[in-house]
C-alpha positions in Angstrom: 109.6 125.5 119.7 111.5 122.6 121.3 109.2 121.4 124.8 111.5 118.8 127.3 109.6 116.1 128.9 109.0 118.7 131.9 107.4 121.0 129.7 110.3 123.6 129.5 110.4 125.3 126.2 113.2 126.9 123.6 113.2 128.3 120.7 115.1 126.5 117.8 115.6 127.3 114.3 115.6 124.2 112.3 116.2 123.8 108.5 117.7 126.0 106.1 116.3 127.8 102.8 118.5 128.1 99.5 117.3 129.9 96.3 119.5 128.9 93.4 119.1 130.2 89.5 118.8 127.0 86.8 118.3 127.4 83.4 115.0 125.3 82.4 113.9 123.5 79.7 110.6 123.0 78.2 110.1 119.9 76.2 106.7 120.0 74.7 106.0 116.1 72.7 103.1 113.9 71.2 101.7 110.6 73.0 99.5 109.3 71.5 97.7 112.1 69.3 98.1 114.2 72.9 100.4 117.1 73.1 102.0 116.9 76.0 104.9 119.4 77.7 107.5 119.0 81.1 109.7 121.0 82.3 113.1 120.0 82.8 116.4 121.4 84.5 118.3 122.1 81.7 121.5 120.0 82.6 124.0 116.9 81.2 123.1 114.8 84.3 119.2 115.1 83.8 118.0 112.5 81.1 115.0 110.7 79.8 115.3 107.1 78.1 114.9 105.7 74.6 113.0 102.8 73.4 115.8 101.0 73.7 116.8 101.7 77.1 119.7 104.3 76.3 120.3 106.9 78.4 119.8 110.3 76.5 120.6 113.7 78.5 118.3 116.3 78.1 121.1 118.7 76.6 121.7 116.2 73.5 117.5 115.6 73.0 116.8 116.9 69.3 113.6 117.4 67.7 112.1 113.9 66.7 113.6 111.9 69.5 112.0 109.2 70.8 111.7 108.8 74.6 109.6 106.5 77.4 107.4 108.3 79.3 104.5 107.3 82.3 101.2 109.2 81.2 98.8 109.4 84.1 95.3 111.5 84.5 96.1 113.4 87.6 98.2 116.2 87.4 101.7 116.7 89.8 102.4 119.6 91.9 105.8 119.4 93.4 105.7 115.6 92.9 102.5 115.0 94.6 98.9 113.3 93.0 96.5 116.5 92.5 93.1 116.4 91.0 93.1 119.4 88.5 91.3 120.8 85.9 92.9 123.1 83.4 92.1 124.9 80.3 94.4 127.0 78.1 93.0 129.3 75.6 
């Protein structure tokens, strides 16, 4: 609802919703002696970097790659800081 400085009101329909279909990729690796997994658009213009500072897409990564990464404790949902326990059996 849109309100004027006089307090007159109207209705208004902001924003806009899209669903779209993308294939994913789950990349499951080791840091440290921790497994660790991410889930990743499957696509040429998505990549992760080497040691060296390469560029490598996700659609060329092969089994025994080597690539940075940014451990942290607290868990992400939808890019945001969450404190979150979980336990997979």
């Amino acid at each position: 609802m849109m309100v004027d400085f006089q307090g007159i009101c109207q209705i208004a329909y902001l924003g806009g919703n899209r669903v779209e279909k993308r294939p994913m990729l789950l990349i499951e690796a080791d840091a440290g002696g921790e497994p660790i997994s991410l889930v990743m658009q499957n696509a040429e213009t998505i990549r992760l970097v080497s040691p060296k500072g390469e560029a490598i897409s996700i659609t060329n990564l092969k089994a025994g790659d080597k690539v940075l990464g940014h451990i942290e404790k607290a868990g992400r949902h939808f890019g945001m800081k969450v404190d979150e326990t979980l336990i997979e059996r």
